[in-house]
C-alpha positions as CSV (number, residue, x, y, z in Angstrom):
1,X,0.0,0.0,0.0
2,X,1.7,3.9,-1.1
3,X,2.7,5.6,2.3
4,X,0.0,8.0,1.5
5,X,-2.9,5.3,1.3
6,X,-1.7,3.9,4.1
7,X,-1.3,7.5,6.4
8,X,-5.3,8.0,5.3
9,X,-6.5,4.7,6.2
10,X,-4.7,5.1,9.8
11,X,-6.0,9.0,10.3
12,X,-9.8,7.5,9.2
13,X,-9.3,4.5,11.5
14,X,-7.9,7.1,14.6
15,X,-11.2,9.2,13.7
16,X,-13.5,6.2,13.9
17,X,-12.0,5.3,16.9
18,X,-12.3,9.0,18.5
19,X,-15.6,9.6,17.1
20,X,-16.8,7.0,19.9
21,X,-15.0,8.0,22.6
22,X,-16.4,9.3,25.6
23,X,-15.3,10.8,29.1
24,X,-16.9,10.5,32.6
25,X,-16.4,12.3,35.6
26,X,-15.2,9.9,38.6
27,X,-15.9,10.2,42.5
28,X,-12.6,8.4,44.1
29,X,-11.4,7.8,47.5
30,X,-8.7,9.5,48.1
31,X,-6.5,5.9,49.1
32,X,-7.0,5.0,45.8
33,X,-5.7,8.0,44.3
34,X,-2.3,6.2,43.3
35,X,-3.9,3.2,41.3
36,X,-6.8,5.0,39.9
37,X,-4.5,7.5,38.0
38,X,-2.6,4.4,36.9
39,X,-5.6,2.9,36.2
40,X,-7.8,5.3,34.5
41,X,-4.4,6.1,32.0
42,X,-4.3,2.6,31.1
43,X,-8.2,2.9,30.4
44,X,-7.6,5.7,28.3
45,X,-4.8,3.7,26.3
46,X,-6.8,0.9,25.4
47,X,-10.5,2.4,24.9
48,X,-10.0,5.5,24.2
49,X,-12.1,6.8,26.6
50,X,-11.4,9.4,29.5
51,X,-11.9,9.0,33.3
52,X,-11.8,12.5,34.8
53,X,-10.7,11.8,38.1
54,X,-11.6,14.1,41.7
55,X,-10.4,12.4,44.7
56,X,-11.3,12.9,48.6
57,X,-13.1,11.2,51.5
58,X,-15.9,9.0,51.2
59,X,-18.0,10.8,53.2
60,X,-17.5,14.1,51.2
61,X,-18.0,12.7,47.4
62,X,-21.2,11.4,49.2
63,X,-22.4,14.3,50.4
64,X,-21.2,16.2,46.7
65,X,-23.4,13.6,45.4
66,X,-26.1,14.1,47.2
67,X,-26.2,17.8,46.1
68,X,-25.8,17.1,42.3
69,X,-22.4,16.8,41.6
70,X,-21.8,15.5,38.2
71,X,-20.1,12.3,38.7
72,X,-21.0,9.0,37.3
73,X,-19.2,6.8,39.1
74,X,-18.2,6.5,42.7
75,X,-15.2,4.3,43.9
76,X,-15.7,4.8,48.1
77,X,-13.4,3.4,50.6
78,X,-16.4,1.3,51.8
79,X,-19.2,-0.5,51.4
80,X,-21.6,1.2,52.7
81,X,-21.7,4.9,51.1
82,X,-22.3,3.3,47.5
83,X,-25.3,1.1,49.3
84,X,-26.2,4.5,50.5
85,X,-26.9,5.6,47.3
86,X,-28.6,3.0,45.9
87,X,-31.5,3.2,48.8
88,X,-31.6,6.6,47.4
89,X,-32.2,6.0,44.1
90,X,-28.9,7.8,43.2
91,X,-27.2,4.7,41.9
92,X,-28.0,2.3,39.3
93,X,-29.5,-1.3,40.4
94,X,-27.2,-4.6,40.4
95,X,-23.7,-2.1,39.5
96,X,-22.0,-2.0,43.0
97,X,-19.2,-4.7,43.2
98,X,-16.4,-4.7,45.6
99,X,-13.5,-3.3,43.2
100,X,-10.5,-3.9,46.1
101,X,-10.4,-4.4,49.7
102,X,-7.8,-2.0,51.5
103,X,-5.0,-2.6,54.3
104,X,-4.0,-0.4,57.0
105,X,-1.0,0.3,58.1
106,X,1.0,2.3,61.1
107,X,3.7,4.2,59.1
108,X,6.7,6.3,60.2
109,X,8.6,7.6,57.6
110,X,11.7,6.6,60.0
111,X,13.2,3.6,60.0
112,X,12.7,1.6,62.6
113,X,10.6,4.0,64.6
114,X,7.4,1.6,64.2
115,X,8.1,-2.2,65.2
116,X,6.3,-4.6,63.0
117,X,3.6,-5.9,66.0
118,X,2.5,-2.3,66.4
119,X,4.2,-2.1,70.5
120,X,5.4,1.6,69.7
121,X,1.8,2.5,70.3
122,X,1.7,1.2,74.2
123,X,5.3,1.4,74.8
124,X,7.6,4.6,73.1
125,X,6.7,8.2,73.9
126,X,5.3,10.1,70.8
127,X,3.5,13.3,70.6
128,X,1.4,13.0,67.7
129,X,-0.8,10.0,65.8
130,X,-2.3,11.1,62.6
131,X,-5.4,9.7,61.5
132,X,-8.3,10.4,58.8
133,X,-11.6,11.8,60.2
134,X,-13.3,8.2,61.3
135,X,-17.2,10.2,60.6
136,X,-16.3,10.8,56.8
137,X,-13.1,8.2,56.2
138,X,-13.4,4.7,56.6
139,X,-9.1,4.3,57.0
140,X,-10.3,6.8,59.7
141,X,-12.8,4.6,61.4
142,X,-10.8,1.1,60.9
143,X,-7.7,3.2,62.9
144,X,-10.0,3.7,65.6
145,X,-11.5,0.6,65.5
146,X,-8.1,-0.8,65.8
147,X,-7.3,1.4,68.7
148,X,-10.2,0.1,70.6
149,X,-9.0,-3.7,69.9
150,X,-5.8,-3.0,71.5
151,X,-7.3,-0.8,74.4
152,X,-4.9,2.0,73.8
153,X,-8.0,4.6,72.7
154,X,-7.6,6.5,76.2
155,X,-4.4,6.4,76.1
156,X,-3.6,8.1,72.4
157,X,-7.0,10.7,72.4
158,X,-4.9,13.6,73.6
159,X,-2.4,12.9,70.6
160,X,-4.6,12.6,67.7
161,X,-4.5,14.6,65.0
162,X,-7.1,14.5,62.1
163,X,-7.1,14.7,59.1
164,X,-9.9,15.3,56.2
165,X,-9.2,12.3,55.0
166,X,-6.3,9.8,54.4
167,X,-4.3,12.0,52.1
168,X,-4.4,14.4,54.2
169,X,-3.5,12.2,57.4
170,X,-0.6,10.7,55.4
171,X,0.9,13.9,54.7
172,X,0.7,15.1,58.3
173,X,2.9,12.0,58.4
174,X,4.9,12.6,55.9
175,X,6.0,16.2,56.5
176,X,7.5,15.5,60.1
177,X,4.0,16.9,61.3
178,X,2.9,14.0,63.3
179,X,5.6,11.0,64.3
180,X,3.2,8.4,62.8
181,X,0.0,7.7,61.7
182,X,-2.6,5.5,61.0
183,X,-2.6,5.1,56.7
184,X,-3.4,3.1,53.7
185,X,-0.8,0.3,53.1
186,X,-1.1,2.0,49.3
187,X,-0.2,5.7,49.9
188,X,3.1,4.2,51.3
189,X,4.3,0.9,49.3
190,X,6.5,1.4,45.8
191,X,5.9,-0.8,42.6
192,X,8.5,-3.5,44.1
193,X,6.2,-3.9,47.4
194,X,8.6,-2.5,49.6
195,X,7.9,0.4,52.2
196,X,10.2,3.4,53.0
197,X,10.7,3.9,57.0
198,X,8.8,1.3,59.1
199,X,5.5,0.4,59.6
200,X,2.8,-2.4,61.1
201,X,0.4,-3.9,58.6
202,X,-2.5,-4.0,61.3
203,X,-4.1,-7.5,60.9
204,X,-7.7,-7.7,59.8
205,X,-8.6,-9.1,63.3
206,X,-8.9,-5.6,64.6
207,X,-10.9,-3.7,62.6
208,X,-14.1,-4.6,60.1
209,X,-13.2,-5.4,56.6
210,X,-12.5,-2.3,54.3
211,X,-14.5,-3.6,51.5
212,X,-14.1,-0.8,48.8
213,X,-17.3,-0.8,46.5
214,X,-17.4,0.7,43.3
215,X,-20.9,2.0,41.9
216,X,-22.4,3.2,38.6
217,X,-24.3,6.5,39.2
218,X,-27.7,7.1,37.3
219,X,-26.4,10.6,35.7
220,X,-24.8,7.9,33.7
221,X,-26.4,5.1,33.2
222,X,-26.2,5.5,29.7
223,X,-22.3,6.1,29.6
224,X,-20.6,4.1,27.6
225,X,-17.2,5.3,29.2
226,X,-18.6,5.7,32.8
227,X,-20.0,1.2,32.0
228,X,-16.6,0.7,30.5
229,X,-14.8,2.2,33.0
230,X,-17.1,-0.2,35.3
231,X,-16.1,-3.3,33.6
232,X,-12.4,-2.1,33.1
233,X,-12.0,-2.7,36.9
234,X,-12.3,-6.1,36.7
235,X,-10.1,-6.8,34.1
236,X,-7.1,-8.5,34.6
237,X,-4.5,-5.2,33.8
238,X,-6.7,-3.3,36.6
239,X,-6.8,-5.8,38.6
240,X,-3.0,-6.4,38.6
241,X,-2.0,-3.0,38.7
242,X,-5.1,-3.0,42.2
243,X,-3.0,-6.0,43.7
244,X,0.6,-4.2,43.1
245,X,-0.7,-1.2,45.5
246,X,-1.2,-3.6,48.1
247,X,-5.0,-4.2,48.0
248,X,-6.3,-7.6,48.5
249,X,-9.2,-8.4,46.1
250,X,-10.7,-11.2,48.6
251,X,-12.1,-11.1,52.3
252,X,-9.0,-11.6,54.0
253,X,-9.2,-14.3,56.9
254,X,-10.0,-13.1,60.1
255,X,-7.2,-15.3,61.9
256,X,-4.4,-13.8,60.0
């Protein structure tokens, strides 16, 4: 085929392709920042579609929801918020599926500063704890669930410091503000699966699952990026990319 035949038939083929290409606007909690970016650029690769992406806590994309924002899907850090809208007609019937299910972790960016059973919380001096707001982030509430399992809530109140949601928290962290704090195991682990400074992956045992649901909105039920999208989750470079930030994608056991 001439060069020039050949340059047509691949600028036609490209404007096919465009021509049904589509964007949607995408609610994300703000521990899944990290893979969702990685994610929604791979989905943009091989459909040609976009995923806008605004991240935050769960209980604020709710609540931006709730007053009309334009999203059309909704990847919360739980379970519940996406079952939440469904009940309130905001969500579309039979779409909710449990797209990861997260880890957290005590982190200090020092090394050796947080022992791998999680004693530095009963037993070395510290002046701050940094955790995500437990009424609008579900890291938040699985910290202080976890707090309450090892009887140490008492104890740390006076040296808690929130915040808005897990980014937030992990930056307090991060910038020196706070000596360590409760996180997601993926705001801290690199693409090898190792951690910088120390940390405690808190076992399931002591706080409910974080069961991360993802949910199509009915602004777009009729989508066809914001239902790819949907079904992009679940496919297998998603799903790998999900597993390298340190997500589980079944119910961990309970005795671990």
């Amino acid at each position: 085929m001439p060069i020039t035949r050949w340059l047509l038939a691949l600028v036609l083929g490209w404007t096919a392709f465009s021509s049904h290409a589509d964007e949607v606007q995408v609610a994300v909690a703000a521990n899944f920042s990290a893979p969702m970016q990685a994610i929604a650029e791979r989905f943009e690769r091989d459909t040609g579609h976009r995923a806008l992406l605004a991240f935050g806590s769960s209980g604020k994309l709710y609540a931006q929801i709730r007053h009309g924002a334009p999203f059309g899907l909704l990847l919360a850090a739980d379970e519940n918020i996406p079952k939440q809208l469904e009940n309130a007609g905001l969500a579309v019937d039979g779409s909710r599926f449990t797209y990861a299910i997260g880890k957290l972790v005590l982190w200090s960016p020092t090394a050796d500063y947080v022992d791998t059973e999680g004693t530095v919380l009963g037993e070395r001096p510290f002046a701050h704890l940094a955790i995500a707001n437990p009424k609008t982030a579900p890291y938040g509430a699985a910290a202080v669930a976890t707090l309450e399992s090892l009887g140490l809530s008492t104890r740390v109140r006076d040296k808690l410091v929130q915040g808005e949601n897990i980014a937030q928290a992990h930056q307090f962290v991060a910038s020196g503000n706070a000596e360590l704090g409760f996180v997601a195991l993926s705001q801290v682990i690199d693409k090898n699966g190792s951690i910088a400074g120390s940390a405690w992956i808190v076992p399931p045992r002591f706080h409910p699952p974080i069961r991360q649901d993802a949910v199509l909105l009915k602004t777009a039920a009729d989508n066809p990026a914001a239902r790819a999208l949907l079904a992009y989750l679940k496919s297998p470079a998603a799903v790998a990319l999900i597993k390298g930030y340190g997500y589980d994608l079944d119910e961990p056991d309970a005795a671990d």
